[in-house]
LUMBATOR-144573 format. One line per 4 residues: number of its first residue (from 0); their letters; for each residue x, y negated, z negated of N, C-alpha, C, CB. Coordinates in nm, 2 decimals, m for minus. Glycine has a CB too. Layout:
residues N
NUM> a> X Y Z X Y Z X Y Z X Y Z  ...
***
This chain:
residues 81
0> xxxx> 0.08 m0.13 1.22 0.18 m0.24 1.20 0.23 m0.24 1.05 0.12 m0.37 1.24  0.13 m0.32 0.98 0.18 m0.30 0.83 0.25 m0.24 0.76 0.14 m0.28 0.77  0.13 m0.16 0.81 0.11 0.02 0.71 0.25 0.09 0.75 m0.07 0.16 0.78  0.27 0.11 0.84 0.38 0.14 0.89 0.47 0.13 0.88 0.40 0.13 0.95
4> xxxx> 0.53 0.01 0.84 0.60 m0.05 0.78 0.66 m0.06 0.66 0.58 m0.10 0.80  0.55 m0.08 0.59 0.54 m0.04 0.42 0.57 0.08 0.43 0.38 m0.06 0.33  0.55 0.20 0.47 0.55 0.35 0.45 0.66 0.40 0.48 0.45 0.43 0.52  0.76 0.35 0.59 0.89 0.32 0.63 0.99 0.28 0.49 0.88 0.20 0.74
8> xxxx> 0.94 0.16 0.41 1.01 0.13 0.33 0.97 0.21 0.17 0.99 m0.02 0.36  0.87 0.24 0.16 0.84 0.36 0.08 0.92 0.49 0.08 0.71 0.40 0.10  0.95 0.49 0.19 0.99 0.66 0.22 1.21 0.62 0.18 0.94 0.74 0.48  1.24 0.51 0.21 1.38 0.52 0.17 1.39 0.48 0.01 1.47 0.44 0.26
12> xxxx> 1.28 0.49 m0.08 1.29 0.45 m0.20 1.21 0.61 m0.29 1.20 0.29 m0.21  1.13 0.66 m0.18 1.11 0.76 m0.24 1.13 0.95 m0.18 0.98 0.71 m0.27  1.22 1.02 m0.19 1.23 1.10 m0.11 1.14 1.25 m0.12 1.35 1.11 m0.11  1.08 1.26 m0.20 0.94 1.34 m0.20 0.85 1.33 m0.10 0.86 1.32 m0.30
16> xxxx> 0.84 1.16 m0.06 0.70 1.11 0.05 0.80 1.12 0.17 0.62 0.92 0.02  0.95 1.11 0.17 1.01 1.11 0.31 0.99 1.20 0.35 1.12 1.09 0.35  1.03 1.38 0.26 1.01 1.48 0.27 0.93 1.55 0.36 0.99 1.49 0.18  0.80 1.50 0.29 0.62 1.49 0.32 0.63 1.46 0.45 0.51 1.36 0.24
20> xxxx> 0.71 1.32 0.50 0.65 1.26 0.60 0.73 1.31 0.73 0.65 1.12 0.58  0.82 1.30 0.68 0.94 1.36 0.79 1.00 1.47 0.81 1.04 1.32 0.78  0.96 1.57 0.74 1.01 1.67 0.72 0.92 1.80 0.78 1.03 1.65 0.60  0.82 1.80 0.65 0.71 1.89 0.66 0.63 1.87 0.74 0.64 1.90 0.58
24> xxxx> 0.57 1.78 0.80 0.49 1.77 0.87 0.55 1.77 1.02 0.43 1.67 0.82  0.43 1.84 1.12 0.49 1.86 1.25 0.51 1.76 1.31 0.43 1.93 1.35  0.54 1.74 1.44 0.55 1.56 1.50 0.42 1.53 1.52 0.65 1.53 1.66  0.31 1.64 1.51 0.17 1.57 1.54 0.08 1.53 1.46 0.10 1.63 1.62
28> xxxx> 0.13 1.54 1.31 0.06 1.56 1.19 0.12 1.46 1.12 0.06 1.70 1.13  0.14 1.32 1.16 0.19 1.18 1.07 0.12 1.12 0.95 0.18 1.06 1.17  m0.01 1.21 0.97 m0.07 1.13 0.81 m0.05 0.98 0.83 0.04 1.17 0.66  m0.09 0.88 0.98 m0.12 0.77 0.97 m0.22 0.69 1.07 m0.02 0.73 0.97
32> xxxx> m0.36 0.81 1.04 m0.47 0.78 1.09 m0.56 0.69 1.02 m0.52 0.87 1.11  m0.66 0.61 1.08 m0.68 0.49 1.01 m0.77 0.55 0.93 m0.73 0.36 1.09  m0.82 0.65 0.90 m0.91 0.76 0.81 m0.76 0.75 0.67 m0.97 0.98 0.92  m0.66 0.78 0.73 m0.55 0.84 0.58 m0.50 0.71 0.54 m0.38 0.98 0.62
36> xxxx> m0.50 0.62 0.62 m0.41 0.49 0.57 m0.57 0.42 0.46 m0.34 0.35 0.74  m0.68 0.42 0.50 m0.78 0.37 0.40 m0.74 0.44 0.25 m0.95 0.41 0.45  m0.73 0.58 0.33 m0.70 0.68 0.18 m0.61 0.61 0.08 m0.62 0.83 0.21  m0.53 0.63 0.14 m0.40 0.61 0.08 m0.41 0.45 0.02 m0.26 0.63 0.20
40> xxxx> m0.44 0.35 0.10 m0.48 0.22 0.04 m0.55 0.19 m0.13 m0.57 0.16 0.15  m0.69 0.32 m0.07 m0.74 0.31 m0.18 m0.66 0.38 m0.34 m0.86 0.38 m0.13  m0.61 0.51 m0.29 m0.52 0.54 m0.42 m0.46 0.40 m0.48 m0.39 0.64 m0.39  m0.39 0.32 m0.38 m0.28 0.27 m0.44 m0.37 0.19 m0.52 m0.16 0.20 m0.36
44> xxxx> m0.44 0.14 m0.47 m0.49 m0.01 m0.54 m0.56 0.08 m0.66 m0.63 m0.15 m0.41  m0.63 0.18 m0.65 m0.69 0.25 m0.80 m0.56 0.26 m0.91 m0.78 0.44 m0.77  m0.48 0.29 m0.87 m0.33 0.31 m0.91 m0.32 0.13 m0.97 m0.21 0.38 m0.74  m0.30 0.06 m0.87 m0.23 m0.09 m0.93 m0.35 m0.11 m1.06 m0.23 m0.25 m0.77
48> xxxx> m0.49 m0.15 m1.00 m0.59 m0.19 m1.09 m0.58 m0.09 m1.24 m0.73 m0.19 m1.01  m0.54 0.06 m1.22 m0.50 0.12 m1.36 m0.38 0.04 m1.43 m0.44 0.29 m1.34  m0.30 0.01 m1.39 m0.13 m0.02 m1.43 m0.19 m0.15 m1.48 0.02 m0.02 m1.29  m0.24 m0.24 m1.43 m0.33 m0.41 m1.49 m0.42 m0.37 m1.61 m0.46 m0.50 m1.35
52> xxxx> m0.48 m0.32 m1.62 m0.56 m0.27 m1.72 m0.48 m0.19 m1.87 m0.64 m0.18 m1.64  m0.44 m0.16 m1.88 m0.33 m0.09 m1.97 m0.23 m0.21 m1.97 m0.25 0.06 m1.90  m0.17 m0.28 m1.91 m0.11 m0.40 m1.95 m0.19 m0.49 m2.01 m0.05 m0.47 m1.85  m0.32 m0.49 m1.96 m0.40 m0.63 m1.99 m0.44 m0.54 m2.15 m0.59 m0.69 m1.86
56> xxxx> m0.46 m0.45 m2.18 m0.53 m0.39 m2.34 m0.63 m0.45 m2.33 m0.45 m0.43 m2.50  m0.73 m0.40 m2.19 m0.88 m0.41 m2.22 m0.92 m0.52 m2.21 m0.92 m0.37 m2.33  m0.84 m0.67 m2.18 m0.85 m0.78 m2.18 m0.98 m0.82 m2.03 m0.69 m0.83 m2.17  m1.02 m0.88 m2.02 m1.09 m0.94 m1.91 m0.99 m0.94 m1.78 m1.16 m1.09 m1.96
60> xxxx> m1.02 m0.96 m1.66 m0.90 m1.02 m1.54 m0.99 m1.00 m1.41 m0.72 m0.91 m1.52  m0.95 m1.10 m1.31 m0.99 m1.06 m1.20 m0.90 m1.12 m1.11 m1.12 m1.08 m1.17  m0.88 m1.06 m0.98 m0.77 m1.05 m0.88 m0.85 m1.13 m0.71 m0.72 m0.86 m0.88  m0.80 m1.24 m0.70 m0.82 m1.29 m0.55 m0.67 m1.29 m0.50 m0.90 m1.46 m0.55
64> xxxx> m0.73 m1.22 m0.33 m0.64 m1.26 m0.24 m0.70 m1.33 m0.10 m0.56 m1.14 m0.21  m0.60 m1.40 m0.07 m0.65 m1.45 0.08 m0.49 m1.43 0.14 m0.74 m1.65 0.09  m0.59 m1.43 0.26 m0.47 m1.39 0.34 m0.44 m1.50 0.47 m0.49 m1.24 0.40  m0.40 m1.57 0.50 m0.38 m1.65 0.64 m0.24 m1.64 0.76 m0.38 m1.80 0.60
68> xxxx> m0.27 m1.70 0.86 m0.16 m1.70 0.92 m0.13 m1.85 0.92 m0.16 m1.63 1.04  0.03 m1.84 0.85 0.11 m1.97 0.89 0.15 m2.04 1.03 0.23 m1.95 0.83  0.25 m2.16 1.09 0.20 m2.21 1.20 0.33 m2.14 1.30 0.18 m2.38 1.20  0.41 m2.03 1.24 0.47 m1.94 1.33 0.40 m1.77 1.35 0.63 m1.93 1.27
72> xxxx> 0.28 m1.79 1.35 0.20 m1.70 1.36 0.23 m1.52 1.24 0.22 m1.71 1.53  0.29 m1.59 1.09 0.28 m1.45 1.00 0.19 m1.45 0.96 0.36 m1.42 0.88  0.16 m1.33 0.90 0.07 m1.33 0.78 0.13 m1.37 0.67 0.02 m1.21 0.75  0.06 m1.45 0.59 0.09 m1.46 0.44 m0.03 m1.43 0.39 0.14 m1.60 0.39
76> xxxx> 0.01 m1.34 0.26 m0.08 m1.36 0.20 m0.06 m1.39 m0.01 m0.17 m1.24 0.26  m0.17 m1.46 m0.05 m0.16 m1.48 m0.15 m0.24 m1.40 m0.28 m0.17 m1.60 m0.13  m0.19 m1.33 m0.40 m0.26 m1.28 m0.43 m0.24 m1.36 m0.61 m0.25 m1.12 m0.38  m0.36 m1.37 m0.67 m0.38 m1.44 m0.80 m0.43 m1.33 m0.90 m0.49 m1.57 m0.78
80> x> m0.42 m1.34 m1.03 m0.45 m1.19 m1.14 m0.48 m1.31 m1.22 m0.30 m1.05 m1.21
***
């Protein structure tokens, strides 16, 4: 669902990963097994928490999110730095 989604909207911003995704790869080889989407989750967020750190200059920080569903049944979620 998400993931899916997000990676959809990744791929018309970035055309190397459309490439990757749409291209190269056969129709059976999507790269969106719940083994590659943890993967990939994990890069990003090692990736975001690098990019905070280099902004912060070594400063202290810590990051909460919660997530709920509102009363038309979305997700929201909230994230604090």
């Amino acid at each position: 669902g998400n993931f899916l989604e997000f990676l959809d909207w990744y791929k018309e911003r970035n055309e190397q990963v459309k490439l990757a995704f749409d291209e190269t790869c056969p129709k059976n080889a999507k790269m969106t097994s719940p083994t590659i989407q943890k993967e990939l989750t994990e890069c990003c967020a090692a990736e975001v928490t690098k990019e905070i750190k280099q902004e912060m200059q070594g400063c202290l920080f810590s990051i909460i999110i919660d997530e709920s569903r509102d009363i038309s049944v979305k997700e929201q979620m909230a994230v604090v730095v």
